[in-house]
BARO-11921 format. One record per residue (C-alpha): x, y, z; residue number from 1. Coordinates in steps of 0.5 Angstrom, whole numbers, plus 500, padded with zeros to 3 digits. Each point is the difference from the previous one (the first is absolute). Layout:
BARO-11921
((X, Y, Z), NUM)
...
END
This chain:
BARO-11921
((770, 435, 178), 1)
((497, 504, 506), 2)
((498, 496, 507), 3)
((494, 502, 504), 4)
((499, 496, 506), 5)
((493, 499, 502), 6)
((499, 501, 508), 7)
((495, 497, 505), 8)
((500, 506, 504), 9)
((496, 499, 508), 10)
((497, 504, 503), 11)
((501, 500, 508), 12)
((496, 503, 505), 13)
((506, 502, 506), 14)
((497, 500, 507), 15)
((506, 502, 504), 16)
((508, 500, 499), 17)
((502, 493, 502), 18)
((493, 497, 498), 19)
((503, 495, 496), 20)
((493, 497, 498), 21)
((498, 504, 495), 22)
((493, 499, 496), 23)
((500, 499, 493), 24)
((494, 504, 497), 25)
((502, 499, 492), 26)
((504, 499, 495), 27)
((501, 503, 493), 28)
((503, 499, 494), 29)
((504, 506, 497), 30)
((507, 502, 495), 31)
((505, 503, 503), 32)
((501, 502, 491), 33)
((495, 501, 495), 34)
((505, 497, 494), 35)
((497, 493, 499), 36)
((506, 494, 499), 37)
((497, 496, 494), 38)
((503, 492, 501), 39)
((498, 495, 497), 40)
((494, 495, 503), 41)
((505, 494, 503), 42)
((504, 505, 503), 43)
((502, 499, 508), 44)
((497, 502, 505), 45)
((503, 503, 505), 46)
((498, 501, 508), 47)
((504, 505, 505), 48)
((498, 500, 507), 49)
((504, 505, 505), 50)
((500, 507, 503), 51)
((503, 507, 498), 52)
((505, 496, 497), 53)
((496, 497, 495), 54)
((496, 505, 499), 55)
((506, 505, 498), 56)
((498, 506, 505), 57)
((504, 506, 499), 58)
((502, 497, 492), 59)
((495, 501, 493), 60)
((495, 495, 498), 61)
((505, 497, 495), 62)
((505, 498, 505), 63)
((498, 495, 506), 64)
((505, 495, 499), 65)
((493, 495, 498), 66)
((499, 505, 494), 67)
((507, 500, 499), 68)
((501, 493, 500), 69)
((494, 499, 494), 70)
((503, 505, 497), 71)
((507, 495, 499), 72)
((497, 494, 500), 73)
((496, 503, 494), 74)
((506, 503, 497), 75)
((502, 492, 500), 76)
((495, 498, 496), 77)
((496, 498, 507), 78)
((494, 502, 498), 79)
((497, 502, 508), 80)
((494, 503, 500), 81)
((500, 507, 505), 82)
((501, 498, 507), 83)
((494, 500, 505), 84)
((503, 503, 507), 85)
((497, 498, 507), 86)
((504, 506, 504), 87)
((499, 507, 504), 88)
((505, 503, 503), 89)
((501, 499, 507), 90)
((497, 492, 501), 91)
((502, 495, 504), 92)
((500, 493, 498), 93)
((493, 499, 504), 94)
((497, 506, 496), 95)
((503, 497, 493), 96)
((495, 493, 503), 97)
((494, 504, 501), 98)
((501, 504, 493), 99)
((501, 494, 496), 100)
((494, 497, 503), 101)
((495, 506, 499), 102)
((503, 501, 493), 103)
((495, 495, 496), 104)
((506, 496, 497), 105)
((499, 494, 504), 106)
((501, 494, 495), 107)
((503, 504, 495), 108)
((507, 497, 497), 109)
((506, 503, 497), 110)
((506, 498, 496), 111)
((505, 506, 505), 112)
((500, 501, 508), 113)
((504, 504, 502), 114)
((500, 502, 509), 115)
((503, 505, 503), 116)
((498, 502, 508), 117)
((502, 500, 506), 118)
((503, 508, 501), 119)
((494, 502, 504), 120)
((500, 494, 504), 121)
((506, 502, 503), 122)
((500, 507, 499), 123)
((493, 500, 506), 124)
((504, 495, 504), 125)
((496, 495, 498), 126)
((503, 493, 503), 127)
((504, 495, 496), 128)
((496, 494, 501), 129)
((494, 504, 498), 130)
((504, 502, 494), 131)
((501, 492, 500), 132)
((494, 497, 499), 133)
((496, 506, 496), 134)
((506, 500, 495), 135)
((499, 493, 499), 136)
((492, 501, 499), 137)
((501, 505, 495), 138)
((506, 495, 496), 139)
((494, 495, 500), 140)
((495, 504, 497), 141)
((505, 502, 495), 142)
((502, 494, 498), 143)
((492, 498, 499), 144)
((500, 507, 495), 145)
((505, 496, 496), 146)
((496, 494, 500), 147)
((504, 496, 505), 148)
((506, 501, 495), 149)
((506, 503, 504), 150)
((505, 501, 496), 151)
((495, 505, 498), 152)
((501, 504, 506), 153)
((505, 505, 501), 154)
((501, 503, 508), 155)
((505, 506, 500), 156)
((504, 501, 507), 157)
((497, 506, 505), 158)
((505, 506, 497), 159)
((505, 504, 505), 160)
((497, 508, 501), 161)
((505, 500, 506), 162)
((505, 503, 495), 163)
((495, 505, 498), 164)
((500, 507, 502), 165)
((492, 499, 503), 166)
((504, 495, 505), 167)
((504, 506, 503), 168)
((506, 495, 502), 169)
((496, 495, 502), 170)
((503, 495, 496), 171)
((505, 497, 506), 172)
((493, 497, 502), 173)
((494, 499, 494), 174)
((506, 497, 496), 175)
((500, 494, 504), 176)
((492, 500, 503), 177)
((500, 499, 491), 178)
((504, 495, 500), 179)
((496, 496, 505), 180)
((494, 501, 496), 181)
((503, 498, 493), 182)
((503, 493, 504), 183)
((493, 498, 502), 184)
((496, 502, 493), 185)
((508, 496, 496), 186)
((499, 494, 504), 187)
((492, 500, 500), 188)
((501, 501, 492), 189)
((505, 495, 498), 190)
((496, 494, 505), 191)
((494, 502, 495), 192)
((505, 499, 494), 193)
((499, 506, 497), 194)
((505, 506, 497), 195)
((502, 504, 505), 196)
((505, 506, 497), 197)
((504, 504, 505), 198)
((499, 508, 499), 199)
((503, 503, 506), 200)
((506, 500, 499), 201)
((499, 504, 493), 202)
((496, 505, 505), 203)
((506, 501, 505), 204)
((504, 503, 493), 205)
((494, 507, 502), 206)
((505, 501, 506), 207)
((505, 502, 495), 208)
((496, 502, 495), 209)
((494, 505, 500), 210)
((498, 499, 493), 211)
((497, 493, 503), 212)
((496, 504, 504), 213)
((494, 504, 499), 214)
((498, 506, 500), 215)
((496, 499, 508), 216)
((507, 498, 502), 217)
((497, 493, 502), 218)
((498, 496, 494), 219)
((504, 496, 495), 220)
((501, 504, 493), 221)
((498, 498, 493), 222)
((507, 499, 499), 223)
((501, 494, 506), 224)
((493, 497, 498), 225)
((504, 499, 494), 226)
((506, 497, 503), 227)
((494, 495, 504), 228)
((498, 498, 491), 229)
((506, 499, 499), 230)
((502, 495, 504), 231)
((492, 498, 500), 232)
((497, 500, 493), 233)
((506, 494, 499), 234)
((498, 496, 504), 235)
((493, 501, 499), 236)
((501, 499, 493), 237)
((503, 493, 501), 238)
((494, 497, 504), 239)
((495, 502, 494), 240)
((503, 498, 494), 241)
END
């Protein structure tokens, strides 16, 4: 079965390098393929809320790990409709609130929530207690997608890019600044009362194996987003059966 994700793509005017109040202009629906998955009508919907990583940049269309894990959860005999992304390379958790905000989506709900952001925030240097208090925002919008449901919302820690060619040996310091972030998004989601799976430690495996890593030298491969599905896809499978 062949997985399309339909993305909420938003298009952003930029008035300067550090502006980090970008205003949104428009939102628009589109398909990263043209292969319609057919499920059937009481299939789960599945919302994924992110950045580059879960968009996929630098993999095909089919191989994000959202569409990965449909993909799986399907092969279970989990009927999972394809998934609706919230995503763009290079956002950070403010620009992930904006986005959801403008993407016509309020009020909907979902049977599968996934959350993965905060990469930007400490690549910008954006301070910690910002972090803090966006990342629990957004947790709580992702919470309301699932319908209050919380053991519906699955959040991922920040992966480790310190290890990959991009960094250039600046591991010594991303890889602790990444641990201080994945801290605060771990202890905000478990007080929530919600999945939280750590995926960075699988990331760190690209330090010592270039397949993990994408064509760009910075962002996972299709073969590490399978490794965060196969840790992922069980554990969503035991909160939807």
């Amino acid at each position: 079965m062949k997985v399309f994700c339909t993305l909420f793509l938003t298009v952003f005017v930029l008035t300067g390098c550090a502006n980090k109040g970008d205003q949104i202009q428009s939102a628009i629906a589109m398909s990263t393929n043209d292969t319609t998955n057919t499920t059937a009508p009481d299939s789960l919907n599945y919302l994924a809320l992110g950045d580059s990583y879960t968009i996929g940049e630098a993999v095909p269309g089919s191989e994000p790990f959202p569409c990965q894990l449909v993909k799986q959860l399907n092969l279970n005999n989990i009927p999972t409709k394809n998934p609706t992304i919230i995503a763009v390379t290079g956002w950070t958790t403010d620009n992930l609130i904006s986005a959801i905000a403008n993407s016509g989506l309020t009020g909907k709900k979902y049977d599968i929530v996934t959350l993965l952001i905060g990469v930007n925030d400490q690549y910008q240097g954006l301070s910690q207690d910002n972090y803090r208090i966006k990342f629990q925002q957004v947790l709580n919008t992702a919470i309301q997608f699932a319908g209050g449901n919380k053991t519906r919302v699955f959040v991922l820690s920040i992966p480790d890019y310190g290890v990959t060619p991009f960094a250039t040996g600046r591991d010594s310091i991303i890889g602790p600044q990444i641990d201080q972030f994945n801290a605060i998004n771990q202890n905000i989601s478990v007080a929530a009362g919600v999945n939280y799976l750590n995926i960075t430690d699988i990331s760190r495996q690209a330090g010592t194996d270039p397949s993990l890593i994408a064509a760009d030298g910075l962002h996972p491969s299709a073969k590490m987003y399978a490794l965060w599905v196969e840790k992922l896809s069980p554990l969503v499978a035991s909160e939807v059966k």
